[in-house]
Each structure stands twice: as structure tokens, then as C-alpha cells.
VOPAGU-2260 file (C-alpha; in pm, 1 decimal, decimal comma):
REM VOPAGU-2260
SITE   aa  ch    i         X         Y         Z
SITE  UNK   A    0   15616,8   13419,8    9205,6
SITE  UNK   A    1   15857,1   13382,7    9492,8
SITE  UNK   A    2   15600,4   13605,0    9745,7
SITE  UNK   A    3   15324,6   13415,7    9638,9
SITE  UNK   A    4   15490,5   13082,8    9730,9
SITE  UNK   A    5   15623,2   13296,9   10101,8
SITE  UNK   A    6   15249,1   13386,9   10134,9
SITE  UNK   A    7   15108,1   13029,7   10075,2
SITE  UNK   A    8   15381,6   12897,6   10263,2
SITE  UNK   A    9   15244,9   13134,1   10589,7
SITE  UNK   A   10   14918,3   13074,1   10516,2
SITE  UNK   A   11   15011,5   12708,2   10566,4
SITE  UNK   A   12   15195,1   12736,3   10837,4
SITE  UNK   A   13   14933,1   12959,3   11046,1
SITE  UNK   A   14   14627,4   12687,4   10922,2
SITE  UNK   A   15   14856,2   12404,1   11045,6
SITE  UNK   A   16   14890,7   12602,9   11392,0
SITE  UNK   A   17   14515,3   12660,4   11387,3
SITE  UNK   A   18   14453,0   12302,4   11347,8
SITE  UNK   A   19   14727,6   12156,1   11582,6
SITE  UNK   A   20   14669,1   12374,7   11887,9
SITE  UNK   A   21   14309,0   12535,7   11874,2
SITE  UNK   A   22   14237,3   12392,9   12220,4
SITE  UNK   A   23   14577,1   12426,5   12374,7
SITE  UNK   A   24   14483,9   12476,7   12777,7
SITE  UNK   A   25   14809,5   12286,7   12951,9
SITE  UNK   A   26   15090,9   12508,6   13004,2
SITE  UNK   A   27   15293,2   12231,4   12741,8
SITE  UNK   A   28   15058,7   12253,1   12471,8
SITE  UNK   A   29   15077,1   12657,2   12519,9
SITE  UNK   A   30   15501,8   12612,9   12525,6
SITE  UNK   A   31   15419,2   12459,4   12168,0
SITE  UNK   A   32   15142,7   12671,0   12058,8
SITE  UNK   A   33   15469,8   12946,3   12096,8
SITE  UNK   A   34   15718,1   12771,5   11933,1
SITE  UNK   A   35   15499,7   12746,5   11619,7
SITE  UNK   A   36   15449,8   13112,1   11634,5
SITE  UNK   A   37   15804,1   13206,3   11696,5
SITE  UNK   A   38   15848,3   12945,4   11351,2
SITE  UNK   A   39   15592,6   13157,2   11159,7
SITE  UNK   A   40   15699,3   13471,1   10873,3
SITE  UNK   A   41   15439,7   13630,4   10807,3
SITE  UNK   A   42   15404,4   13952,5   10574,5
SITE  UNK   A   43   15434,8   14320,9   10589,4
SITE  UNK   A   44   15196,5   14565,1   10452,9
SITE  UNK   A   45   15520,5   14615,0   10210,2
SITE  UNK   A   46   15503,8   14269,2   10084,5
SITE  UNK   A   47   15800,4   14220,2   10292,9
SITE  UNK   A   48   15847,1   13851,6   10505,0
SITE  UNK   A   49   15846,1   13914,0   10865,9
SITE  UNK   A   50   15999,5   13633,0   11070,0
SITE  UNK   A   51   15823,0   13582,1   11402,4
SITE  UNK   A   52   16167,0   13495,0   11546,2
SITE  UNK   A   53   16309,7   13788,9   11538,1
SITE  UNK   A   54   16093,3   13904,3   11840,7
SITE  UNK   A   55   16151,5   13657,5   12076,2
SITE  UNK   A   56   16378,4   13676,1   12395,9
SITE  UNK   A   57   16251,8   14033,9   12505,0
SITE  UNK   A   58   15875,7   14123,7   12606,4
SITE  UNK   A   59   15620,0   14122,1   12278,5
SITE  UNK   A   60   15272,0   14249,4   12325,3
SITE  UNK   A   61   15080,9   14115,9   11975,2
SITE  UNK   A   62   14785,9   14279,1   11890,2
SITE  UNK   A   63   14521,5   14130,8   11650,8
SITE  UNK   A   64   14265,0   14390,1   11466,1
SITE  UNK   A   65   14125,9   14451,1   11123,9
SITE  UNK   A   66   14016,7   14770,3   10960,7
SITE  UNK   A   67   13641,0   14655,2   10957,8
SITE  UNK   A   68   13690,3   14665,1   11379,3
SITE  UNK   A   69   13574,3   14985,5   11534,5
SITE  UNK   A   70   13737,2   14938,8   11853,6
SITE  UNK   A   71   14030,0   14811,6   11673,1
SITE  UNK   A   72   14066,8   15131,9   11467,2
SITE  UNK   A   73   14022,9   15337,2   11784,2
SITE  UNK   A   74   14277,4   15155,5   11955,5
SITE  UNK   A   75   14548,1   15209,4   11697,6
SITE  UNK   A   76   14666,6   15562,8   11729,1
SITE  UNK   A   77   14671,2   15454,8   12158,4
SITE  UNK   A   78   14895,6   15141,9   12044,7
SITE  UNK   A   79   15119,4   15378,7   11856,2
SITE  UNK   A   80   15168,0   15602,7   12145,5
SITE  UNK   A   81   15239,3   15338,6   12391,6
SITE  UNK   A   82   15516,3   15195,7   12136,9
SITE  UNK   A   83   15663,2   15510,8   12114,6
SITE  UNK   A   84   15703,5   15594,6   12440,3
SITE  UNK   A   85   15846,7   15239,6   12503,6
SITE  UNK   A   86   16093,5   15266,5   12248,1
SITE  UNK   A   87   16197,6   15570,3   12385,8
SITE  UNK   A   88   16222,5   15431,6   12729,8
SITE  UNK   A   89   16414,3   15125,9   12620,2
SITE  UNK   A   90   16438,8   15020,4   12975,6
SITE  UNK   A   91   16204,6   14697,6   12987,7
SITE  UNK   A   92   16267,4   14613,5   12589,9
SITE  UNK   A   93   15927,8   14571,3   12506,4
SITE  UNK   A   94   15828,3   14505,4   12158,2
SITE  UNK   A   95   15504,0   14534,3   11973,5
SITE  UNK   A   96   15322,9   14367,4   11684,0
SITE  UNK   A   97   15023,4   14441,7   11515,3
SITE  UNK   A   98   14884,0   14112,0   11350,2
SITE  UNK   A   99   14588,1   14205,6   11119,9
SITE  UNK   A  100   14303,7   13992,0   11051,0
SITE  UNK   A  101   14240,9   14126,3   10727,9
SITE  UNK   A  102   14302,6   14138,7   10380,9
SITE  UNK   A  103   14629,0   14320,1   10275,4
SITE  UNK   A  104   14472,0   14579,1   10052,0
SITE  UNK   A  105   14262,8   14716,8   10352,1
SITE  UNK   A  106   14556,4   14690,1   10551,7
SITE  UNK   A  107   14767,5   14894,3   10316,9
SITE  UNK   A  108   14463,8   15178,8   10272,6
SITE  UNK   A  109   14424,4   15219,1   10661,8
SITE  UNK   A  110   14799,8   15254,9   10699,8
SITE  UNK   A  111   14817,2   15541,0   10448,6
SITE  UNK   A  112   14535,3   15727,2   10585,1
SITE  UNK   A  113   14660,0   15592,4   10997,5
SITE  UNK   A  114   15002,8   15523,9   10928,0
SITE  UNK   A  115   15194,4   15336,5   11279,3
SITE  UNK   A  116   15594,6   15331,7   11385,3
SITE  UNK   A  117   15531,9   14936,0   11512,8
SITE  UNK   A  118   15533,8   14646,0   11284,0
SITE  UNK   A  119   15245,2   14518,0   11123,9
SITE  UNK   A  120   15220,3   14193,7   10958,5
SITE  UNK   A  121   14881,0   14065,6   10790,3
SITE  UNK   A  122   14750,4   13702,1   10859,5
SITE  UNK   A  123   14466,3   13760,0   10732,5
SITE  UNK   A  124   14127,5   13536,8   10886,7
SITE  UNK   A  125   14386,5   13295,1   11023,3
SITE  UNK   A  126   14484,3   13524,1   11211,6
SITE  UNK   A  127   14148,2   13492,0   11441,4
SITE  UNK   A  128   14237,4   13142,0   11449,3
SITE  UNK   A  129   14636,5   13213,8   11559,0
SITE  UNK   A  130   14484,7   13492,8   11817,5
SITE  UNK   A  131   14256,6   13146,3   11967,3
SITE  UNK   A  132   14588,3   12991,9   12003,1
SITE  UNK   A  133   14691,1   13222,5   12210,8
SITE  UNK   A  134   14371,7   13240,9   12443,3
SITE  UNK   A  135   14112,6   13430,9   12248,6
SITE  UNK   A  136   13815,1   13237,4   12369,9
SITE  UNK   A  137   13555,1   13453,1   12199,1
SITE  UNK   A  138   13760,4   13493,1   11853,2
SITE  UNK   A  139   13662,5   13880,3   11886,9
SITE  UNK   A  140   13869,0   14176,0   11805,5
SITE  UNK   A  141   14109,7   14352,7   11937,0
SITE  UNK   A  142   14285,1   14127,4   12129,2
SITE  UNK   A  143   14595,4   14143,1   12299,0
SITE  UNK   A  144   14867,9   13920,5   12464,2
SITE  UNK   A  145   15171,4   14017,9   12645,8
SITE  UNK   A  146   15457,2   13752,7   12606,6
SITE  UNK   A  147   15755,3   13733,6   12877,2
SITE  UNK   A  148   16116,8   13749,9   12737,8
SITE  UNK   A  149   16120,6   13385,1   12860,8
SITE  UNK   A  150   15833,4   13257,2   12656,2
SITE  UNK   A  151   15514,6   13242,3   12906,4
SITE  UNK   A  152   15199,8   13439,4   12856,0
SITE  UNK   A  153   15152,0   13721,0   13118,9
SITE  UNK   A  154   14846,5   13896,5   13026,0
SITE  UNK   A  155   14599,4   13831,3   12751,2
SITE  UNK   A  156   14275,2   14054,2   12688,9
SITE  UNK   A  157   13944,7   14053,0   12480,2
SITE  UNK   A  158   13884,2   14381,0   12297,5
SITE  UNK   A  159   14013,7   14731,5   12323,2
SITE  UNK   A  160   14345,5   14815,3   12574,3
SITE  UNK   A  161   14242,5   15111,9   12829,4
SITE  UNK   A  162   14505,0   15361,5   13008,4
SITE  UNK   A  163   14521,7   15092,0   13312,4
SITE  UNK   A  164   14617,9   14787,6   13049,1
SITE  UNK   A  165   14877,9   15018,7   12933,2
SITE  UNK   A  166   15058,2   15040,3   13307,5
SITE  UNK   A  167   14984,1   14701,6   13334,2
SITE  UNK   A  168   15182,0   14582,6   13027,2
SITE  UNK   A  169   15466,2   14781,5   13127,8
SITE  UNK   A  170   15483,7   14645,9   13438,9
SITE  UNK   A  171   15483,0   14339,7   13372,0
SITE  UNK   A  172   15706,7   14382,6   13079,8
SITE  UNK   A  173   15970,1   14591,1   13361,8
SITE  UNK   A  174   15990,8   14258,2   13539,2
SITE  UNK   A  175   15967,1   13947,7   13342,7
């Protein structure tokens, strides 16, 4: 009973995000549009909460997907190289977050059969909507956005991360 009110309680919270900030373009509404998401728990493919707060003040590259998402699928095992080789590194802090799209069940199946070291926490469809927030114009999967340790959004991208998005993010994770 107590995960099912967590769950409708982060279902609410992502809706009301949706709804607030959809259309957020000035750089205030996008400084809100982030505090909202920092304010969000979300949950695990373990039915575990996952408090968005505990990855702010270092470098967070979110990525939304779904199982359905070919690209998305393709990208995953590419995602779970470049977090390994950042955590290993540990010089620029950078942290990574798959949010998925999708219902939990699929979640849980792909992670057996692909299992990832990063997080993973499951929005499911409001997740599109939370990925809009954050500058997905199209609503499309993958998507990606790389936040700064101080809270500003220094790269966002529509659909699947290449080799040169990879130096990119680290990069600009190395120096904000």
C-alpha cells in the first residue's frame, strides 16, 4: 500500500511538472522546470524510491528511452560503457540516469536480459512529457540532457548519443 501511494504520489508530481512548465523557454522558467525535477522520487526497477535530489550539485546526464525504442535499446550497452568509464575516472563527477518511458514490467524484463551499472528509474509516459520540460521539442526517444553541477542545461539532444556526444559530455562535464 505504501509504494502504491509513493508511485501515485510521483506520478502526480511529474503530471503537475508536465502541466506547469511544458513550454518553459526563459532561462527562469527552465531554473524552475529544475527545481521541480530535483523535488521529484521517482522509482527503481526494484520498486525502490529514487529521490531526484540526490543527484544534484555534480554533472547529471539523464537519459529518457523505453524498451519499445530501437535506437534506445542500441544505445544502452554505449550508455553503460560511458558510465563506467566515468566512474572510474571520477575526475569530472559525472553522474548518469536512465529515466524510462515505459511501463515497469518491460523495464524490469529488458534489465534482466541487458542488465546496466547506472540508475534507472521508470516514469513511465510522463516521462515524454518531463523529457519536453527539459527541451525535447519533438517528444521522440532517446533523448539526452547534460546538467551542470550548478543547475544550467549544457547540452540537450534528440535521439541516439554517437562517439563525438560522448567527448562532448565529458567535456563539458570536466569544466562546468
Amino acid at each position: 500500500m505504501k509504494k502504491r501511494h509513493l508511485l501515485l504520489a510521483s506520478l502526480a508530481g511529474l503530471g503537475a511538472l508536465a502541466a506547469g512548465i511544458l513550454a518553459a523557454n526563459r532561462k527562469e522558467d527552465r531554473a524552475d522546470t529544475l527545481q521541480t525535477l530535483w523535488a521529484l522520487t521517482l522509482q527503481t526497477p526494484a520498486s525502490t524510491p529514487l529521490p531526484l535530489s540526490q543527484f544534484k550539485g555534480k554533472p547529471l546526464l539523464l537519459n529518457f528511452w523505453a524498451t519499445w525504442c530501437a535506437p534506445c535499446v542500441e544505445e544502452m550497452p554505449l550508455l553503460d560503457k560511458f558510465h563506467l568509464e566515468n566512474r572510474s575516472a571520477n575526475s569530472n563527477g559525472l553522474q548518469l540516469l536512465g529515466i524510462a518511458a515505459d511501463k515497469s514490467e518491460s523495464v524490469v524484463k529488458f534489465l534482466i536480459k541487458a542488465p546496466v551499472q547506472f540508475p534507472i528509474a521508470i516514469a513511465g509516459f510522463d516521462g515524454v512529457l518531463l523529457s519536453k520540460a527539459l527541451g525535447n521539442t519533438s517528444g521522440g526517444l532517446p533523448y539526452s540532457v547534460l546538467i551542470s553541477k550548478n543547475g544550467s542545461i549544457l547540452f540537450k539532444k534528440e535521439g541516439q548519443l554517437s562517439t563525438n556526444d560522448f567527448k562532448m559530455i565529458s567535456n563539458f562535464a570536466s569544466t562546468s
